[in-house]
C-alpha positions as CSV (number, residue, x, y, z in Angstrom):
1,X,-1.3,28.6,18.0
2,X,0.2,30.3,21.1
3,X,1.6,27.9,24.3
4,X,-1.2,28.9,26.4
5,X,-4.0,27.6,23.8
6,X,-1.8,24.1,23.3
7,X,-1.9,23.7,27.1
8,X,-5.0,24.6,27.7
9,X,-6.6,22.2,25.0
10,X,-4.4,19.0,26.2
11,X,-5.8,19.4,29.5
12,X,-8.4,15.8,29.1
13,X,-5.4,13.6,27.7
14,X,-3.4,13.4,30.7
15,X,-5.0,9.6,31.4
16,X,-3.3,8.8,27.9
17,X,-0.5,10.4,26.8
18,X,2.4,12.2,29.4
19,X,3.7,15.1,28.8
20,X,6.7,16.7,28.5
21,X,7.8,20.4,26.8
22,X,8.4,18.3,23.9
23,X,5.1,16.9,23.4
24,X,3.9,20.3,23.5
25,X,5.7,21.5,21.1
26,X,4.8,18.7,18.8
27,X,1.3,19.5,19.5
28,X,1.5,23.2,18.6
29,X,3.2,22.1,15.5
30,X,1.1,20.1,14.2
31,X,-2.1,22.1,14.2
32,X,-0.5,24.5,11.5
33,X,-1.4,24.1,7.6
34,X,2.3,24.4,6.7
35,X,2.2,22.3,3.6
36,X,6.0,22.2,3.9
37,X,5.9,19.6,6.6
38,X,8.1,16.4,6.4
39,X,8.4,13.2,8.3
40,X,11.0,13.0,10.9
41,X,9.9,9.3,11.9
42,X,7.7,7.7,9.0
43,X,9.3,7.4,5.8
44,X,6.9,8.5,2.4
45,X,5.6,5.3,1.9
46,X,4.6,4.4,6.0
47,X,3.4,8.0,6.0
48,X,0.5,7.4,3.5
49,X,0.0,4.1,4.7
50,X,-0.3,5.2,8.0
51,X,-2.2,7.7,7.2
52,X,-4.8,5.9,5.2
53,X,-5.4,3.4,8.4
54,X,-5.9,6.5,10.4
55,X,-8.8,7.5,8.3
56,X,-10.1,4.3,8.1
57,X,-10.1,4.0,11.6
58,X,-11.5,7.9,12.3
59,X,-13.2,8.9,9.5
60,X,-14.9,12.4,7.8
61,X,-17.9,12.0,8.7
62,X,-19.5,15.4,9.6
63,X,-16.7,16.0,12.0
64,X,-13.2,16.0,10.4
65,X,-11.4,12.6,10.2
66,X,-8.1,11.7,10.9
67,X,-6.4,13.1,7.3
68,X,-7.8,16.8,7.7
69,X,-6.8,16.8,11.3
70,X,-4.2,16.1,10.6
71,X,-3.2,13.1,13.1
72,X,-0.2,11.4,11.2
73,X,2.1,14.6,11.8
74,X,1.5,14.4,15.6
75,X,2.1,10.3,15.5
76,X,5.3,10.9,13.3
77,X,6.6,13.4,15.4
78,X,5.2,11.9,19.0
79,X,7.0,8.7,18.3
80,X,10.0,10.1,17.3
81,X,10.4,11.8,20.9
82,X,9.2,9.3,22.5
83,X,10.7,6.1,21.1
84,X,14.0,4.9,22.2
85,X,16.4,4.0,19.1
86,X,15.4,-0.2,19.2
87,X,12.0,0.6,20.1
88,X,11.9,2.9,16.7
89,X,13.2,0.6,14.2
90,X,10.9,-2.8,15.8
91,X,8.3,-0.5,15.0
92,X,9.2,0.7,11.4
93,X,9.8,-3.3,10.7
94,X,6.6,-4.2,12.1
95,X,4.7,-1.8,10.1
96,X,6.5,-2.6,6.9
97,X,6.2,-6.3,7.4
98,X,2.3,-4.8,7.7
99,X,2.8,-2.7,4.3
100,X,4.1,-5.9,2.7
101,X,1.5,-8.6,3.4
102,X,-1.4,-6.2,2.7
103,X,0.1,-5.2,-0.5
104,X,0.0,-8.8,-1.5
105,X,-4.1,-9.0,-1.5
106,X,-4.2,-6.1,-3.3
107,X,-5.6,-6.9,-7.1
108,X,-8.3,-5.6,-9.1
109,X,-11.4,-6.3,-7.2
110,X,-9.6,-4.8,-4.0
111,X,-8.2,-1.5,-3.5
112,X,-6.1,-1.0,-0.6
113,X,-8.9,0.6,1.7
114,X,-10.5,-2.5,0.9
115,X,-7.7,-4.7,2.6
116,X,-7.4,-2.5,5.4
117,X,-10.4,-2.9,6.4
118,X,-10.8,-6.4,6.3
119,X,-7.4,-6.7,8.5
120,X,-8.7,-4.3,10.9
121,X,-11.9,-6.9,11.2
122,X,-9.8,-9.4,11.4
123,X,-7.3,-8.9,14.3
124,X,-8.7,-6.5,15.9
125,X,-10.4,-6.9,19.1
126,X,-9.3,-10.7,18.7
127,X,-7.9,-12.2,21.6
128,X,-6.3,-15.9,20.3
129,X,-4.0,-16.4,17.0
130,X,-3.2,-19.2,14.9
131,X,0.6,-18.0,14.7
132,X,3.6,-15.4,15.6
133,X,2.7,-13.7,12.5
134,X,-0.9,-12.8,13.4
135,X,-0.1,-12.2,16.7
136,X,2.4,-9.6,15.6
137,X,0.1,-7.9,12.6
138,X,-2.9,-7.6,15.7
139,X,-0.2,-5.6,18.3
140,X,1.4,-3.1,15.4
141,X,-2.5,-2.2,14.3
142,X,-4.0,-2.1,17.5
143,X,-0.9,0.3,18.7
144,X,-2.0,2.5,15.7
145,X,-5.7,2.5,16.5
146,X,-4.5,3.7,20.3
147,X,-2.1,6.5,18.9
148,X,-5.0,7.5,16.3
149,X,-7.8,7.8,18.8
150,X,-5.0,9.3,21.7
151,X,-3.9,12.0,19.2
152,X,-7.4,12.3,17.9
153,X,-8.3,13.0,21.6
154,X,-6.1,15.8,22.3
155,X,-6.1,17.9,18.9
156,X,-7.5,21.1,19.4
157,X,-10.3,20.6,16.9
158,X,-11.9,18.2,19.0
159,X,-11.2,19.1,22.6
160,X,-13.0,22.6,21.7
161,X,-15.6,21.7,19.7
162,X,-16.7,17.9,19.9
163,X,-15.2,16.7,23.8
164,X,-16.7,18.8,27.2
165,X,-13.6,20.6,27.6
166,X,-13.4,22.3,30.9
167,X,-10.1,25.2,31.7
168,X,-9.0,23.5,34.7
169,X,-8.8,24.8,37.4
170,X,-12.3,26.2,36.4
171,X,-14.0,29.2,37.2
172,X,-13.4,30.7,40.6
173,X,-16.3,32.5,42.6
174,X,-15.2,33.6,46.1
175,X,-18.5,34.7,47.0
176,X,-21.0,32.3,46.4
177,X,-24.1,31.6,47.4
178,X,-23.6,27.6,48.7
179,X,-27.7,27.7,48.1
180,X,-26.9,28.3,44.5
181,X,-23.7,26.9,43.5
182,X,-23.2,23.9,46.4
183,X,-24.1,20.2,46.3
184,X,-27.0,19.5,48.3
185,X,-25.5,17.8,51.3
186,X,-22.2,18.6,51.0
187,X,-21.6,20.6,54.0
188,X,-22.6,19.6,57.4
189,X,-24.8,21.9,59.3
């Protein structure tokens, strides 16, 4: 993907994420199928995990969900960028501390999709806790549900074909008719 395609399709995310030449770039790397691809942020383990929440939380249905767009390579890399140093490993505790307690329901009669879901149910939109530690599970998965749907927002998949993308500044006419292009009203006569 060329620089002018990236910018042009991150054009509706400016509400959400800022950006920088950086973000950019991570943006126009991610949209690639380079199956060579490794984690800068996530290790193996949070990568799959991760990823498996992001499909839970967008999934295939008969658009693409979060895996075949791809989302976890632009969260990896975004938060890498973006995070300071402390900021990075609070995070990478909070979602292993995540990891660990949902890997201790897991048994026969539930998988780990299963689990998942039932957590996301559970904290999720929730607004009172019984302790620290469900406080704390609720604010590491509802900061992955806003970095899934952000980075779902701005892939290039979606603003072309699914969101009412618009080239800003739009399309100029210097010559008008204000009969046929103006608002009723809009100019005092």
């Amino acid at each position: 993907m060329d620089r002018r395609k990236a910018l042009k399709n991150i054009g509706i995310s400016f509400g959400s994420i800022t950006l920088s030449t950086s973000i950019v770039s991570i943006v126009q790397s991610c949209q690639t199928s380079d199956e060579s691809w490794t984690p800068v942020y996530f290790d193996n383990g949070q990568l799959s995990f991760v990823e498996t929440l992001m499909e839970i939380i967008i999934p295939e249905t008969d658009t693409p969900g979060a895996i075949s767009l791809k989302l976890v390579r632009f969260t990896d890399s975004y938060l890498n960028v973006v995070l300071n140093d402390n900021d990075k490993e609070s995070f990478k505790d909070s979602i292993d501390n995540l990891i660990s307690n949902m890997r201790k329901e897991i048994n026969r009669e539930k998988s780990l999709s299963l689990v998942i879901n039932e957590y996301l149910t559970k904290y999720l939109d929730k607004k009172s806790f019984n302790g620290n530690r469900d406080q704390k599970t609720a604010k590491t998965l509802e900061h992955i549900r806003r970095l899934t749907v952000d980075s779902y927002k701005i892939n290039e998949y979606v603003m072309t074909n699914i969101l009412s993308f618009q080239l800003t500044p739009g399309q100029y006419k210097g010559c008008a008719d204000l009969d046929e292009f103006g608002v009723p009203g809009s100019i005092a006569y």
